[in-house]
N, C-alpha and C positions, 0 to 999 in steps of 0.2 A: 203800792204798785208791785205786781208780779215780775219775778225774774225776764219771763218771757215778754209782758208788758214793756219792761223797760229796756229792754232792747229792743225792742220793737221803736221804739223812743226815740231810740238812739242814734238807727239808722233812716230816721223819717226826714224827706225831702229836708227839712228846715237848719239838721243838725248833719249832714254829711257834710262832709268834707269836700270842700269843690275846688280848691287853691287857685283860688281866686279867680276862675275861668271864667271869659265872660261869654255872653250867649248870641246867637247869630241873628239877633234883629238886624244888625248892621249889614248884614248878605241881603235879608226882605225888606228892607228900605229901601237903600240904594243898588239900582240896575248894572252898577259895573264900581263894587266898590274894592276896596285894595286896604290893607290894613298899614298903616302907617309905620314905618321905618321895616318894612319885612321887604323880601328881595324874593319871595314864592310863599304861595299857597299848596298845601299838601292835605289831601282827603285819602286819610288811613280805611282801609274795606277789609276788616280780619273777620272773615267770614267765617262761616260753621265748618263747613267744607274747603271753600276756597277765597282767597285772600290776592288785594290787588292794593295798587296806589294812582294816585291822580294828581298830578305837577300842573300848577300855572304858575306863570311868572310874572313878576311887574313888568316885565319890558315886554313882553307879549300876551295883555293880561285876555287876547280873544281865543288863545291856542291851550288844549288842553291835554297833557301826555297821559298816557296811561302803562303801566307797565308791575312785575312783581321783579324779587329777588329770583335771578334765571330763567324768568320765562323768556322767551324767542317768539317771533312773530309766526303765524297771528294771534297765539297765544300773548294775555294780557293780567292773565292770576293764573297762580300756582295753590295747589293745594296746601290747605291749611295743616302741615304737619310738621312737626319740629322736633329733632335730634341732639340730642348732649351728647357728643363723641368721647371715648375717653380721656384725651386731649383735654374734654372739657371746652369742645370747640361748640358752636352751636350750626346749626345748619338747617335750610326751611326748603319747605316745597320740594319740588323733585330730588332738585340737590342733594336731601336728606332720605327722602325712599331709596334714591341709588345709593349712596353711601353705604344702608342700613345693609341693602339684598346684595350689594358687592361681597360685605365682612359677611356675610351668613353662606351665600355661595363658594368663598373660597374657606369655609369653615376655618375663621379667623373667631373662634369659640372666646378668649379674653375681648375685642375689642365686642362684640356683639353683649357678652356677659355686663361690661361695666360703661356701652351706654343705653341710653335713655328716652326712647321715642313716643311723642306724644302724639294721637290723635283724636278730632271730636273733641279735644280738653274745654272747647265751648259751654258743651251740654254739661260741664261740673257747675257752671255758676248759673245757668238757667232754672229757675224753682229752689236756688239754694235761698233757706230762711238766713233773716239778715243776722250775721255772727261777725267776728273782730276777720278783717278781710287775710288778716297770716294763717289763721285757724282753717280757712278753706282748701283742704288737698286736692290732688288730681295722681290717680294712677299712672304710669309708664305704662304703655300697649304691651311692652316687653317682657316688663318684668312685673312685682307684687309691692316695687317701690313706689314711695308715695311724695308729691313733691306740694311744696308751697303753689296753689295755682296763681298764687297773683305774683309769684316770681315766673312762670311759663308764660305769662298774660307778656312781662314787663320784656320776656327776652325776645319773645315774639315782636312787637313794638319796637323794639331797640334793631332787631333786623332790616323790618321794614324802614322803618326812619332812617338808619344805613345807607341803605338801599337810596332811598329817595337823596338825602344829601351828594352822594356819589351821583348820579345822574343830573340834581339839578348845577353839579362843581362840574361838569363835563362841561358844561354849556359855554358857547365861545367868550361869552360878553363875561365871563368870571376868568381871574388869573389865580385864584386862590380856592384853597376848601370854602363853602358854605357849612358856618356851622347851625344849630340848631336854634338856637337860640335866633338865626335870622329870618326862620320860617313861620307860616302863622299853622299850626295846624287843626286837623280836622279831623274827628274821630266817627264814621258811619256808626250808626245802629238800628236796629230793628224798632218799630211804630212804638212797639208795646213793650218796650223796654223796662224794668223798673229803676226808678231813683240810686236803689243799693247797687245796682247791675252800673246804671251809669258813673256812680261813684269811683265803683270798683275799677273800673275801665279806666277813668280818669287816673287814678293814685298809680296802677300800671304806667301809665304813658310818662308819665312825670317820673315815678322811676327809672323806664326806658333812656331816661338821657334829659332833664330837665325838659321836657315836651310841657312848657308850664301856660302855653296859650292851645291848649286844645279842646275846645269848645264840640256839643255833642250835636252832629245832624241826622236828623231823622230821615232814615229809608223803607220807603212804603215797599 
């Protein structure tokens, strides 16, 4: 078998890595179904462009929130762009475009110089041939640095799921953090997705923060 053959191999439906997620027949079964011992459902939408979240909860399981990290109403997603400050902080969505054009307008030249802003990082794993998933980089819009993409995938993930636990911990009927581990989640993707693509996706989110029930729904 050829080098290329066998990675090809390697990352074919049968042999990816899925950790152990399981698949949403139980959503097309059942008309109003709830996963057992979770306390909310959350459908992750990290879009090309722009990126949102969707909260239901078992005690209102007819009510559906919809919201990103800083959006305000009637905005409901925030643009898909994500900032490594030199803090080392991360920041998404508008958040991170004011952040970047504040330090650039007050010609703050070190913090602009050493961080890091991503956009469209999307379009790096779409048509990528299937390779070891750390192997895959992504350029900074900034600069000519070049970063692990499925660490950008995992910080983005890790924001949004933030995000979401803090909103679904707000809610009256909680006296405590929800942690992650009590949510069921839900990762959107495009019709025509492939296998490697949803792999990749996955092994992000589970890096995010143990997101180890995120099951992938198809969006037409």
């Amino acid at each position: 078998r050829s080098p290329r053959s066998a990675l090809a191999h390697k990352f074919s439906s049968d042999n990816l890595p899925h950790r152990s997620i399981p698949l949403m027949a139980a959503f097309v079964e059942n008309p109003n179904p709830f996963p057992t011992g979770k306390v909310a459902v959350v459908g992750i939408d990290l879009g090309t462009t722009y990126s949102g979240i969707s909260i239901v909860l078992e005690s209102s399981r007819d009510s559906v929130t919809a919201s990103a990290p800083g959006a305000t109403f009637p905005q409901v997603k925030e643009p898909t762009v994500l900032l490594e400050t030199m803090e080392k902080k991360w920041l998404f969505g508008r958040e991170a475009l004011d952040h970047f054009k504040n330090a650039a307008c007050e010609d703050d030249e070190e913090s602009v110089a050493d961080a890091k802003l991503y956009k469209l990082f999307k379009l790096n794993l779409l048509g990528t041939e299937p390779m070891d998933f750390n192997d895959v980089l992504v350029k900074a819009h900034n600069t000519n640095q070049r970063e692990s993409l499925l660490h950008v995938y995992a910080m983005a993930f890790t924001v949004l799921k933030d995000h979401a636990l803090k909103s679904i911990s707000k809610n009256a009927i909680f006296e405590r953090a929800v942690t992650a581990q009590e949510v069921f989640w839900v990762l959107t993707i495009p019709a025509n997705t492939s296998e490697y693509c949803k792999s990749f996706m996955r092994e992000a989110a589970f890096q995010a923060g143990k997101m180890t029930s995120a099951p992938t729904c198809v969006s037409l």
